[in-house]
N, C-alpha and C positions, 0 to 999 in steps of 0.2 A: 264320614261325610253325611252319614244319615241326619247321625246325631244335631248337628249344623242345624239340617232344615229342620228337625224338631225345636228346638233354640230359637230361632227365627218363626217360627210359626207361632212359638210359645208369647214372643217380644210383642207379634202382631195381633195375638190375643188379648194380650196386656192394654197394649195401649190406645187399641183400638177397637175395644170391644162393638158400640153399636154396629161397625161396618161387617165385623167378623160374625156377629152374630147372624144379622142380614145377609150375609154372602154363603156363611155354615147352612140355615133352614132352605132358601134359595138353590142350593144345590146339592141339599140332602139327596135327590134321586141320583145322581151320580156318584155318589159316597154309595150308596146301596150296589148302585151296580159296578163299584169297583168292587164291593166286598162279593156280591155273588160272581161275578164272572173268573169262571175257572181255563180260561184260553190263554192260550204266551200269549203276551204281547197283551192282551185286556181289549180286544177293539170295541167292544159292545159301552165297556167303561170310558171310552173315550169319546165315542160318535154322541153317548148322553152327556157327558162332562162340555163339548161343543157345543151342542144346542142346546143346552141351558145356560151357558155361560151366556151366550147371545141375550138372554133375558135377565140378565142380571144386573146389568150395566147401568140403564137409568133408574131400576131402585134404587142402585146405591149410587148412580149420581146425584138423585133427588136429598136422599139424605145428608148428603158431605155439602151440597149447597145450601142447607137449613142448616140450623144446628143442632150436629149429630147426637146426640145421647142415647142413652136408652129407652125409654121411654117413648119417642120415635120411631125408632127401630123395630120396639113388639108392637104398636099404632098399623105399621107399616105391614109389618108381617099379619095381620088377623086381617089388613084387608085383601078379598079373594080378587082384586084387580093388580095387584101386586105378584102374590103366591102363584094362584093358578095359571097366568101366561108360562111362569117361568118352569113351572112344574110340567104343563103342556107340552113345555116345547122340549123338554125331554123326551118325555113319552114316544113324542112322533120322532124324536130322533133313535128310539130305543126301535119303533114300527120299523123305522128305514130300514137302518142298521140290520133288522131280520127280515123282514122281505126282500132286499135289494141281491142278497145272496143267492136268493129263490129265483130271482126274473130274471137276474144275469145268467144262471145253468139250464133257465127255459129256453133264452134266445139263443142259446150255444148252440142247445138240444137241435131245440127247429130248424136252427140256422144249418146241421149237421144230418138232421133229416132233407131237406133241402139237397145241400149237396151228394148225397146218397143217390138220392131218386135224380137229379141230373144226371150224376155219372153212370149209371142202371141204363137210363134214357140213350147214353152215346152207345153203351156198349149193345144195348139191342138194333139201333140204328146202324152200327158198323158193324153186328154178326149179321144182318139183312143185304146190309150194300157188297158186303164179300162172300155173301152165300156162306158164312158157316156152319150155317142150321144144318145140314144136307150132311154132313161129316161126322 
């Protein structure tokens, strides 16, 4: 089955290089962070692969409404209105992607200190109302 999507990938290189080429540089940062991320499942390669995909869309709908060539396509790619949103919008999905795991086990935390010190709170209030101190 691999092989398939390499065949397919290869067809879509072929025939359609300006788009591939613009969608390949476009989401270079998540080809990166598939290659580095060493986790099952890749989620870090994926939260970048989503938010840059987001920025991809009207490059290359720009391009397919002109006509596409080459030529076009590296025009498109050297300008930094183009490249750097799309590149951007990875990065901050690569930020999320690693902070969001940080703030979600801080709000557990707190949230776990919290109910702690409530339940601390009842059980000195019901060793005082039952006199258990004295025992």
């Amino acid at each position: 089955m691999t092989w398939l999507l390499g065949v397919i990938c290869g067809v879509a290189v072929c025939f359609a290089t300006p788009s591939a080429l613009l969608v390949g540089v476009l989401l270079a940062p998540a080809a990166l962070a598939a290659v580095f991320d060493s986790q099952r499942g890749r989620p870090m390669a994926r939260v970048v692969l989503v938010s840059g995909t987001g920025m991809t869309f009207l490059p290359l709908w720009h391009l397919n409404a002109a006509h596409p060539s080459l030529g076009l396509a590296l025009d498109m790619l050297g300008d930094p209105a183009v490249l750097c949103p799309a590149w951007l919008a990875a990065a901050c999905g690569w930020a999320v992607g690693e902070a969001l795991p940080i703030l979600l086990q801080g709000a557990a935390n707190r949230r776990a200190v919290a109910s702690i010190a409530a339940l601390h709170a009842e059980a000195t209030r019901l060793a005082a109302e039952w006199d258990l101190e004295g025992r």
